[in-house]
GUDO-604422 format. One record per atom (N, C-alpha, C): residue number from 1; residue in one letter; atom name; x, y, z. Coordinates in nm, 3 decimals, always signed. Layout:
GUDO-604422
NUM:A:CA:X:Y:Z
...
end
This chain:
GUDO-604422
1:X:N:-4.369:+0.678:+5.317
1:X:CA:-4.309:+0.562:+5.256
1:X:C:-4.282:+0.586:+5.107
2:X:N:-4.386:+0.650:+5.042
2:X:CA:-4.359:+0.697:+4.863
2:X:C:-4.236:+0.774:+4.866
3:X:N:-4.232:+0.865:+4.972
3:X:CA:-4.107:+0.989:+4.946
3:X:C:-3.982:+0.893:+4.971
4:X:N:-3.953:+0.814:+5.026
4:X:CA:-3.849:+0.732:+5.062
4:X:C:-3.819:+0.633:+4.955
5:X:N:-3.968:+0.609:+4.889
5:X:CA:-3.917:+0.537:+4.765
5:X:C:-3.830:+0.627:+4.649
6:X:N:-3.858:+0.704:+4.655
6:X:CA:-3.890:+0.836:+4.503
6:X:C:-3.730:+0.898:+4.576
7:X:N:-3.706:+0.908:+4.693
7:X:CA:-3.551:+0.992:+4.704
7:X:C:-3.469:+0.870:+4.705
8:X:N:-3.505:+0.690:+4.714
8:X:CA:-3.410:+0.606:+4.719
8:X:C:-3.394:+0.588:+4.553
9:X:N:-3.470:+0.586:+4.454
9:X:CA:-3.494:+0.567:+4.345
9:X:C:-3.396:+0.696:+4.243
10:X:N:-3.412:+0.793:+4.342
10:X:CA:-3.355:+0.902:+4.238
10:X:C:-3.166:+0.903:+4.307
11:X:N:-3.128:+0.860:+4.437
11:X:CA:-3.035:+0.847:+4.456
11:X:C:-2.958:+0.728:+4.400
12:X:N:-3.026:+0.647:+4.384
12:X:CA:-2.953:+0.536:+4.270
12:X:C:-2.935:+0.585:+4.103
13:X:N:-3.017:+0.642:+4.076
13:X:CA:-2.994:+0.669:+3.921
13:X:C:-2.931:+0.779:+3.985
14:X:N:-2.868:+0.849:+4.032
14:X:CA:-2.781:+0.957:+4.025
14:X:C:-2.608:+0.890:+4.057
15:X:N:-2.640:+0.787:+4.124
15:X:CA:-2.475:+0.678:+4.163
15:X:C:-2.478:+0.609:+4.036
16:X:N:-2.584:+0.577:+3.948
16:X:CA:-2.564:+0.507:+3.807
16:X:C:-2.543:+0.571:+3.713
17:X:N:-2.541:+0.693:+3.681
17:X:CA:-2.526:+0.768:+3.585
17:X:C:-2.384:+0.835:+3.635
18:X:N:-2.357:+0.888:+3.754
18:X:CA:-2.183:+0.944:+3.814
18:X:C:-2.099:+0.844:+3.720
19:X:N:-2.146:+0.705:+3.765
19:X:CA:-2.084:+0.570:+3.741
19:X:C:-2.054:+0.564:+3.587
20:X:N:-2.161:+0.583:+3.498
20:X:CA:-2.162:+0.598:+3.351
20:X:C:-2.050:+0.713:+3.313
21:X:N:-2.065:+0.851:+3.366
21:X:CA:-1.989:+0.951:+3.305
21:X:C:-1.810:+0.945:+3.339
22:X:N:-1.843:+0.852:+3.465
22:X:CA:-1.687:+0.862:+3.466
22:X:C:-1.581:+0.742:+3.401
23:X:N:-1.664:+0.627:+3.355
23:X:CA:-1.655:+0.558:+3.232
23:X:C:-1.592:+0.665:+3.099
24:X:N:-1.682:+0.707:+3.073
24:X:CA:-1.663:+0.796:+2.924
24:X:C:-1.510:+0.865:+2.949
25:X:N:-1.414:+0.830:+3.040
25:X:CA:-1.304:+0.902:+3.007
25:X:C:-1.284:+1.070:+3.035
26:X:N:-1.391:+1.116:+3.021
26:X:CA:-1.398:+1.286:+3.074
26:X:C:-1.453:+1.318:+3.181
27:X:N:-1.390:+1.446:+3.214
27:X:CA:-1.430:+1.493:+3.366
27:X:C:-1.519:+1.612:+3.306
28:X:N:-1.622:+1.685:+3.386
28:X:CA:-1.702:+1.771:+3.360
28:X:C:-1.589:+1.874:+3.361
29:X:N:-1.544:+1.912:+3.439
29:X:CA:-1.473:+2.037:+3.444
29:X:C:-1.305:+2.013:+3.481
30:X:N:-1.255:+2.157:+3.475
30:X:CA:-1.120:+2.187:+3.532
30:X:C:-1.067:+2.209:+3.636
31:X:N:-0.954:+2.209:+3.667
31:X:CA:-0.943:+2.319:+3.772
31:X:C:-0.888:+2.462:+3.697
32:X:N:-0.959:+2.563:+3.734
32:X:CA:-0.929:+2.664:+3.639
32:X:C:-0.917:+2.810:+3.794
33:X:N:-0.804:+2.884:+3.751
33:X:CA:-0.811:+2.998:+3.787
33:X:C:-0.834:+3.123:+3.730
34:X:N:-0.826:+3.236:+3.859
34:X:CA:-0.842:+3.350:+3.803
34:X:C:-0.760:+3.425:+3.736
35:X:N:-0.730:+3.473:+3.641
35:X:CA:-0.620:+3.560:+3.624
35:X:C:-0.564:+3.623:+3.708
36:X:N:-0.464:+3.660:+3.743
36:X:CA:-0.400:+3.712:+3.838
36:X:C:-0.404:+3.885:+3.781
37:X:N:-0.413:+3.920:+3.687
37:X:CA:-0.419:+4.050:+3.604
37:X:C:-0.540:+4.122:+3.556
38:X:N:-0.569:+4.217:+3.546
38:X:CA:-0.647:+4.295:+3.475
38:X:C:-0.777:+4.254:+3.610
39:X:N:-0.858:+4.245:+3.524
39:X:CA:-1.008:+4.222:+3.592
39:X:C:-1.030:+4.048:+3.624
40:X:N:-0.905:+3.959:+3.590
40:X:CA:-0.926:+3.805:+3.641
40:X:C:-0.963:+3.757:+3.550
41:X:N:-0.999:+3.763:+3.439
41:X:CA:-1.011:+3.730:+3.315
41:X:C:-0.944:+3.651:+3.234
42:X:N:-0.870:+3.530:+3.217
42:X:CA:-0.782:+3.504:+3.098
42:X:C:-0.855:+3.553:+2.981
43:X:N:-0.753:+3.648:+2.907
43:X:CA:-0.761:+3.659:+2.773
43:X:C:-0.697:+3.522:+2.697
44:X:N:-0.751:+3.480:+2.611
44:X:CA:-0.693:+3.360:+2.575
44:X:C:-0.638:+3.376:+2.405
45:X:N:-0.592:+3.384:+2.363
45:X:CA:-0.535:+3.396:+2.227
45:X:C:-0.495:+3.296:+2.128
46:X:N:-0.543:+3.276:+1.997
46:X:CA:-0.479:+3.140:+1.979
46:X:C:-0.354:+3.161:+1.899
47:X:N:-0.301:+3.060:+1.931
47:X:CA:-0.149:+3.063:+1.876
47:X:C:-0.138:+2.961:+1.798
48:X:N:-0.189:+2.860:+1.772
48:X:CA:-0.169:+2.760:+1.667
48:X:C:-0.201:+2.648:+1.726
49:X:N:-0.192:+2.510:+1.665
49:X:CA:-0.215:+2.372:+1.707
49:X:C:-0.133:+2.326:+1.735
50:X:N:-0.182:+2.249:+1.862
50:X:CA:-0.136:+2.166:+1.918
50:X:C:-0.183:+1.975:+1.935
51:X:N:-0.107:+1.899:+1.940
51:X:CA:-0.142:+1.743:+1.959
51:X:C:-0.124:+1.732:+2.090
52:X:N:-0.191:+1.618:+2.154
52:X:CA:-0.205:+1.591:+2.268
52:X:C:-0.232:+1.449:+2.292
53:X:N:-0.122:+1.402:+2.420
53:X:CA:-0.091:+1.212:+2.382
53:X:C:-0.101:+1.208:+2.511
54:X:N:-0.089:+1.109:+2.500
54:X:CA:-0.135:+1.036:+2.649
54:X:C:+0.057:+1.013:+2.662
55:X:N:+0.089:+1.062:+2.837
55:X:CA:+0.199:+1.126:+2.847
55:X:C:+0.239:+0.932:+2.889
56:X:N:+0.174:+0.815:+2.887
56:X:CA:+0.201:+0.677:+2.928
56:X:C:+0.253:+0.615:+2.799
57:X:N:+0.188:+0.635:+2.689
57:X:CA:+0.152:+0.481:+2.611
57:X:C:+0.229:+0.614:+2.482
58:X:N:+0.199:+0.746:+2.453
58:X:CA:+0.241:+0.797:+2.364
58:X:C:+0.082:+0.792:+2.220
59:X:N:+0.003:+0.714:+2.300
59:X:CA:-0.113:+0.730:+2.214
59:X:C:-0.163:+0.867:+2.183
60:X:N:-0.262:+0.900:+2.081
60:X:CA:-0.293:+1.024:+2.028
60:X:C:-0.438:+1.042:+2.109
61:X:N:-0.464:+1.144:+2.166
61:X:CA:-0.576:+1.181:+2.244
61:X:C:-0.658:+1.307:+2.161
62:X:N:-0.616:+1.410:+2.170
62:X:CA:-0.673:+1.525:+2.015
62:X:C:-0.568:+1.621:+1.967
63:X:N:-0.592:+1.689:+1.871
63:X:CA:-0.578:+1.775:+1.832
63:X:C:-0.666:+1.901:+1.844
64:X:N:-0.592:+1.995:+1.878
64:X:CA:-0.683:+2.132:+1.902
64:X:C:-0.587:+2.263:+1.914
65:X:N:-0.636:+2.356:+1.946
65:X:CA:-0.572:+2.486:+1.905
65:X:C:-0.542:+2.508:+2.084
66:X:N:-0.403:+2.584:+2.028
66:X:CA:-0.329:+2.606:+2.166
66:X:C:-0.353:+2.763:+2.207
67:X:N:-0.427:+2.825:+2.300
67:X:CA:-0.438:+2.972:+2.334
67:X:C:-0.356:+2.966:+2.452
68:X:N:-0.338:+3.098:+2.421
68:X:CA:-0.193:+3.139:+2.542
68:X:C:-0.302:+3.277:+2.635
69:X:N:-0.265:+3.316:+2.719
69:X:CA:-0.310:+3.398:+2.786
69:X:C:-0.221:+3.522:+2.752
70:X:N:-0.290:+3.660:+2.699
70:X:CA:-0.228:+3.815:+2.700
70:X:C:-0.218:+3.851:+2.791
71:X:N:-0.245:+3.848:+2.915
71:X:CA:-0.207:+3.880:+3.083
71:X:C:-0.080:+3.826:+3.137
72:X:N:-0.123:+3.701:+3.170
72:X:CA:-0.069:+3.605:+3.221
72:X:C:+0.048:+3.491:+3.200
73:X:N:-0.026:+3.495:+3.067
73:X:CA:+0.092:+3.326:+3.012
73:X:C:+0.025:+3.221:+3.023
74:X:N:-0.027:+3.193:+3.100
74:X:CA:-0.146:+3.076:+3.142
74:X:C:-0.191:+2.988:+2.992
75:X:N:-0.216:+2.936:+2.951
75:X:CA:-0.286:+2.881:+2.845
75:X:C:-0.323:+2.741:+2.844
76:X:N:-0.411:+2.689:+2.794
76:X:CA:-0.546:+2.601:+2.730
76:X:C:-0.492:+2.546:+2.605
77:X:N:-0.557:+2.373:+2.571
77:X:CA:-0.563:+2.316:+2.467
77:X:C:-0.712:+2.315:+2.442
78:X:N:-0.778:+2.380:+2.346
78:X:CA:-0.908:+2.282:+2.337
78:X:C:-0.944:+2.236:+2.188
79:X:N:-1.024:+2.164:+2.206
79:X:CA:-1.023:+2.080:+2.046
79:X:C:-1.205:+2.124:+1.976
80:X:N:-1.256:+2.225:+2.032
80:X:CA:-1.308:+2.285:+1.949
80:X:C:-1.310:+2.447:+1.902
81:X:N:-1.390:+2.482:+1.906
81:X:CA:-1.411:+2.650:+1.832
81:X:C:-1.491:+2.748:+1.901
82:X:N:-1.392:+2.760:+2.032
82:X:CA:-1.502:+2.871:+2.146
82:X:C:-1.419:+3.020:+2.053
83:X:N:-1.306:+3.047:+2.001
83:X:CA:-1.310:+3.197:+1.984
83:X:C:-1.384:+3.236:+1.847
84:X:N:-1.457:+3.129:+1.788
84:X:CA:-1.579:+3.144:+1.683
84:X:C:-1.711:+3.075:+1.700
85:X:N:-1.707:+3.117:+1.866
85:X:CA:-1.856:+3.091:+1.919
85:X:C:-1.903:+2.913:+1.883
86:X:N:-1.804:+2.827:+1.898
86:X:CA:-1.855:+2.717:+1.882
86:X:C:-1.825:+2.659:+2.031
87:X:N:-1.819:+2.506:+2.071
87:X:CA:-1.815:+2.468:+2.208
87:X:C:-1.685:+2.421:+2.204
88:X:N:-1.626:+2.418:+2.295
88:X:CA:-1.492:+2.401:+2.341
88:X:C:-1.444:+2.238:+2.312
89:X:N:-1.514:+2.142:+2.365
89:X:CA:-1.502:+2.028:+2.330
89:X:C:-1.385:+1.965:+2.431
90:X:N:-1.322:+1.889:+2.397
90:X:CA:-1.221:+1.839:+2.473
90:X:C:-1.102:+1.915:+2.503
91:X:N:-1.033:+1.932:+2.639
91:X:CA:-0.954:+2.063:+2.682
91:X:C:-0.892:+1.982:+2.778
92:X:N:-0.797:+2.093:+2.797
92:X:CA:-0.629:+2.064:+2.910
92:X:C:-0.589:+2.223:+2.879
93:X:N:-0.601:+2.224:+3.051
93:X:CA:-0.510:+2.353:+3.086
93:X:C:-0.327:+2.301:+3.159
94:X:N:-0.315:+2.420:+3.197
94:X:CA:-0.146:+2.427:+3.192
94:X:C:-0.108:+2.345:+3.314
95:X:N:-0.210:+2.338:+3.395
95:X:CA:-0.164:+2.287:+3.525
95:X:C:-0.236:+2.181:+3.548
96:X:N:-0.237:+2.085:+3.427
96:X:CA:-0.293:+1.934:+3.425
96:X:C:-0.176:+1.872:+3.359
97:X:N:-0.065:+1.990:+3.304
97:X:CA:+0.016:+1.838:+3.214
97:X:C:+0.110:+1.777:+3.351
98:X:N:+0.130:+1.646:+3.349
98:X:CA:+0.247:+1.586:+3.416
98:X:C:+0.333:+1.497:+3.313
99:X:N:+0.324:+1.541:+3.164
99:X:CA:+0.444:+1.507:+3.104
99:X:C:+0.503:+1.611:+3.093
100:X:N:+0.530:+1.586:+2.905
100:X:CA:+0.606:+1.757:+2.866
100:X:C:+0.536:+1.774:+2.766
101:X:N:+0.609:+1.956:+2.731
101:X:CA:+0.574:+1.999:+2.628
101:X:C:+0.668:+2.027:+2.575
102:X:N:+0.665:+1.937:+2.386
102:X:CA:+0.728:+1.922:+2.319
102:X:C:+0.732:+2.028:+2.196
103:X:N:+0.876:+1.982:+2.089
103:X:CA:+0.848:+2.090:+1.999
103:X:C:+0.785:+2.097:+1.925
104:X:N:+0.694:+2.197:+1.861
104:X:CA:+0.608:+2.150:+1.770
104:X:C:+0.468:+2.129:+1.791
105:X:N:+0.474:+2.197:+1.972
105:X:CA:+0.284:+2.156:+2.052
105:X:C:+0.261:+2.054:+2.006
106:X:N:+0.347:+1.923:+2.069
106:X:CA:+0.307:+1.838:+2.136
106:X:C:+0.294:+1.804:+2.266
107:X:N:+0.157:+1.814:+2.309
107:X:CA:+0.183:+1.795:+2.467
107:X:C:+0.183:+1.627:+2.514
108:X:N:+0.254:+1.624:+2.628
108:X:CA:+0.214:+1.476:+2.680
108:X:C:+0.099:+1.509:+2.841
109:X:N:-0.007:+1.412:+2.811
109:X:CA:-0.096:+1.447:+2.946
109:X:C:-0.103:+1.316:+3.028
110:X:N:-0.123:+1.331:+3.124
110:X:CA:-0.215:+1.190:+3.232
110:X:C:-0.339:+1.254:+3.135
111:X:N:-0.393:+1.080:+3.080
111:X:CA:-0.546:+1.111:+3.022
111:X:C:-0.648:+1.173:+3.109
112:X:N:-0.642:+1.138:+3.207
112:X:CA:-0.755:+1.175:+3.419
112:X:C:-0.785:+1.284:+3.390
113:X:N:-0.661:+1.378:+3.284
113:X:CA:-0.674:+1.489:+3.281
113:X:C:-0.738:+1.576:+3.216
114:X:N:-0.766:+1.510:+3.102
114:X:CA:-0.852:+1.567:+2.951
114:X:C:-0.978:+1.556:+3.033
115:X:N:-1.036:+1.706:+2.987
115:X:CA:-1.159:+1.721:+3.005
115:X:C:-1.272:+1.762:+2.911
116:X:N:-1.403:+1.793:+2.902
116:X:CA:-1.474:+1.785:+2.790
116:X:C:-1.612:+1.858:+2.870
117:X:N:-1.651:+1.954:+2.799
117:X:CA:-1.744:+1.985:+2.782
117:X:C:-1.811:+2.064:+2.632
118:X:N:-1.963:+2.060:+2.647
118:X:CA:-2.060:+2.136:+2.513
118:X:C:-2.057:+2.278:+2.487
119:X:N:-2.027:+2.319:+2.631
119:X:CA:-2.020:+2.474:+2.655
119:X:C:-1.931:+2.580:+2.559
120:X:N:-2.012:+2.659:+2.513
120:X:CA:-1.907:+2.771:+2.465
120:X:C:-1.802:+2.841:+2.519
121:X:N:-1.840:+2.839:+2.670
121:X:CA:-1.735:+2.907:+2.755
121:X:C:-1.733:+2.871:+2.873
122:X:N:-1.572:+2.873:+2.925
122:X:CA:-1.586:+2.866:+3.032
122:X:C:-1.519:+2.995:+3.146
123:X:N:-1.558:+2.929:+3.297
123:X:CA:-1.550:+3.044:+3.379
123:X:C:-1.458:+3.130:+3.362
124:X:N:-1.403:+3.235:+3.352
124:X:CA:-1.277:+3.324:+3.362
124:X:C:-1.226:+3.298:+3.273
125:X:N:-1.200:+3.271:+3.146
125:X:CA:-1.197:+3.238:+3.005
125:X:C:-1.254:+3.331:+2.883
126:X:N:-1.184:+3.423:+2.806
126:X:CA:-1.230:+3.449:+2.657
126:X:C:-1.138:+3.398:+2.606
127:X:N:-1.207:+3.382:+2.455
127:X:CA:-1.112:+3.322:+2.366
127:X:C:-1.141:+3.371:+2.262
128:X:N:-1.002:+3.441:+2.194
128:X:CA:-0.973:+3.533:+2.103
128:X:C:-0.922:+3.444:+1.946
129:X:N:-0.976:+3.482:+1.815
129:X:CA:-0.887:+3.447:+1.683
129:X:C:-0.723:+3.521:+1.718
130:X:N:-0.674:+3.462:+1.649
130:X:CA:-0.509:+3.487:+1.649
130:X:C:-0.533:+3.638:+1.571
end
């Protein structure tokens, strides 16, 4: 009867907290692939900044540095400092925008799409200074 309390107890705070994080606007992760080149790796490179709006309302969502992939082409927005070992922070890869990309790296996104994590890195991902 305790174990039934203790797995009903921990399955509710786990549906209350899902419930909380998906409030906050961010998703834990991406959908991210492998490189198709080299060892699967995106090399990621940065190429400069980019803005990023919500592709509905035209509102401002972040600013962050735009890396392109040296393999591939593939490339990432993220709005912190993974190719100087800091955490990535809020991110959009290439195959989340359903607006456009404008001149001047402005992207337009579905917000659903911005994602966020603390992590320095992610899977199949380096990220290189320009």
């Amino acid at each position: 009867m305790k174990l039934k309390k203790i797995l009903l107890s921990t399955f509710v705070f786990s549906v209350i907290f899902s419930v909380f994080l998906l409030g906050q606007g961010y998703h834990a992760h991406a959908e991210e692939g492998d490189c198709p080149y080299g060892d699967g790796i995106h090399r990621m490179a940065a190429k400069g900044t980019a803005v990023v709006k919500d592709e509905n309302t035209g509102d401002y969502i972040f600013t962050g540095t735009f890396f392109k992939c040296k393999n591939c082409g593939d490339w990432i927005v993220v709005s912190g400092y993974p190719q100087s070992g800091g955490s990535i922070g809020k991110y959009i890869t290439e195959g989340t925008i359903t607006g456009s990309l404008r001149e001047g790296f402005t992207i337009e996104v579905n917000p659903d799409y911005v994602y966020h994590t603390k992590d320095t890195r992610l899977p199949g991902y380096r990220f290189y200074k320009m």
